[in-house]
C-alpha positions in Angstrom: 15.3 91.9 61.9 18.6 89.6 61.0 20.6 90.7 63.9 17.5 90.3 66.3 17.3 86.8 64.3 21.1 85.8 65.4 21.3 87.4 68.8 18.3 85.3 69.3 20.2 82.2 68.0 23.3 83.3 69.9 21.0 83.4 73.2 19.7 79.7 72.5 23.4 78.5 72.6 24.1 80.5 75.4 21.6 79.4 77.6 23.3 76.0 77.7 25.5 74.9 80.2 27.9 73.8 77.4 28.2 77.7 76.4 31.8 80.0 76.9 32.7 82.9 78.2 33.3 85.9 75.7 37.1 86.5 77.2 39.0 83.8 78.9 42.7 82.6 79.7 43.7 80.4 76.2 46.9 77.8 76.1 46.9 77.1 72.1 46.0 78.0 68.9 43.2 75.9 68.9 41.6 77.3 71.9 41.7 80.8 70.1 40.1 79.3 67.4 37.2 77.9 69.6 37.2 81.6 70.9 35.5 83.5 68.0 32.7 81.8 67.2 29.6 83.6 66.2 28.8 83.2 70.4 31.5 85.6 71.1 30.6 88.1 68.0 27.2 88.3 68.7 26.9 88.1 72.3 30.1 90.7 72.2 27.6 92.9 70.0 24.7 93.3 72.2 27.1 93.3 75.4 28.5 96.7 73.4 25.0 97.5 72.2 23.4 97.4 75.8 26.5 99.4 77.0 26.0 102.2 74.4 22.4 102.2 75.9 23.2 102.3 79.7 26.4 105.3 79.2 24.1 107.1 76.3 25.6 107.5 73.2 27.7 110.6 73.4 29.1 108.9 76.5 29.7 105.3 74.6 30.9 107.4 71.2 33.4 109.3 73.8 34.8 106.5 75.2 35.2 104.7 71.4 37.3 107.6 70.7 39.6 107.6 73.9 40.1 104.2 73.1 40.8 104.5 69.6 43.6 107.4 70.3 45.0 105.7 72.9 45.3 102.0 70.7 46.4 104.0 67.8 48.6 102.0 65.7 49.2 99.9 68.6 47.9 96.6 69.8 44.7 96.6 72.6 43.8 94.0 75.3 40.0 93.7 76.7 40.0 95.6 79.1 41.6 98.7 77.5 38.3 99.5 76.3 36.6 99.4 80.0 39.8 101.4 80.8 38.9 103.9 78.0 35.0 104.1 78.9 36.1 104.5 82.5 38.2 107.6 81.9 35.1 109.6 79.9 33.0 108.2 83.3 34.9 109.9 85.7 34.4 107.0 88.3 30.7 107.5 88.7 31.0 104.0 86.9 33.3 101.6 87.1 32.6 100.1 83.6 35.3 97.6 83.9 33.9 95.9 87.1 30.8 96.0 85.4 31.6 94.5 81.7 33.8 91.9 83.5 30.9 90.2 84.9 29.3 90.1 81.5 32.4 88.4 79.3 34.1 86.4 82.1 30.6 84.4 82.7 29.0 81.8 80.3 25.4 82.6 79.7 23.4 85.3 80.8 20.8 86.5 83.7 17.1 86.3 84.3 15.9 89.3 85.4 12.7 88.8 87.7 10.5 92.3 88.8 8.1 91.8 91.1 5.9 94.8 91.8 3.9 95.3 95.6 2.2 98.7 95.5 5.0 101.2 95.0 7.4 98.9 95.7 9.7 96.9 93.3 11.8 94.0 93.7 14.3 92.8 91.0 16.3 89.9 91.2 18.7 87.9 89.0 20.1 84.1 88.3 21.1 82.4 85.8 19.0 81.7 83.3 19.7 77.9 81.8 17.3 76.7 78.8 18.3 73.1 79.6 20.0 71.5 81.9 23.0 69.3 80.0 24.0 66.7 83.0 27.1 65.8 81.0 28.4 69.1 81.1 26.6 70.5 84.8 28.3 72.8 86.5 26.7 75.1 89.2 26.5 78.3 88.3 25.0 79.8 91.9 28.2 82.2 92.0 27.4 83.9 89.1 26.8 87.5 89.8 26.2 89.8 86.7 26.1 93.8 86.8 22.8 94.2 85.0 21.8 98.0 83.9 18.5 98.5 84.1 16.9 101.4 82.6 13.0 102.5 83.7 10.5 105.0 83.1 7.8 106.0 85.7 4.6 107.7 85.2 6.6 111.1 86.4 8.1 111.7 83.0 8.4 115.3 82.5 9.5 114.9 78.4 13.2 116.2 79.6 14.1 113.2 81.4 12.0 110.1 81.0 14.8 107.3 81.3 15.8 106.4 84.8 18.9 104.0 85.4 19.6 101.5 88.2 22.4 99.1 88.4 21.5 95.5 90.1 24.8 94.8 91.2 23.2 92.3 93.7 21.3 89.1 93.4 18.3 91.1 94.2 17.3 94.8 95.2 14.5 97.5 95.3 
């Protein structure tokens, strides 16, 4: 109930347009400093949390290891754990290309479904909880890669949990 309390809290200051990305290019000390806030911890948790969910958790728990073998007494960069993840996924994901989109961009998507008879539409945007003019920038460009996990009404008990990626701004 306390980490649903800060993501939720977390999510309120990322929906602003005066919000940061997770990883990004720093000049000084100070701007490291202004990195690791408790945006960056928290939204870095559920970023790692929804990516456990999406690979399953023998997958995410493999990928933790590689990682952790290969960084072993060592010093790591971001993307050596999307290198790590990538090497358990055999390139049926590129979770790299995926995660990217998620730490390089402030803020976060909104996911609409729109159901038609058996046809679904998703799309995304950016979601912005208020619009700050002082700090405005457009955000059109934003593209995240959004896993999206489903279950139909053709669960058979074995496999319930269907997975699509909306790598688009919209899709069926």
């Amino acid at each position: 109930e306390d980490f649903l309390t800060l993501i939720f809290k977390a999510m309120m200051k990322d929906a602003l347009n005066s919000s940061h990305p997770v990883s990004s290019a720093v000049q000084s000390s100070e701007q490291i400093e202004e990195m690791f806030d408790a945006l960056s911890y928290i939204k870095g948790a559920s970023l790692l949390l929804m990516l456990k969910h999406y690979l399953t958790k023998d997958v995410f728990q493999a990928g933790i290891e590689v990682y952790l073998h290969n960084h072993n007494y060592g010093t790591a960069q971001s993307d050596d754990l999307w290198d790590s993840m990538n090497e358990i996924t055999n390139g049926t994901l590129d979770v790299k290309k995926m995660m990217k989109t998620w730490i390089v961009h402030k803020g976060f998507p909104l996911v609409t479904v729109v159901r038609k008879g058996k046809i679904i539409s998703v799309q995304q945007e950016k979601f912005l909880y208020r619009v700050e003019p002082e700090n405005w920038t457009s955000d059109a460009s934003y593209l995240w890669h959004i896993p999206l996990t489903y279950i139909t009404n053709k669960c058979n008990f074995t496999h319930c949990t269907n997975a699509y990626l909306l790598d688009q701004k919209s899709g069926m």
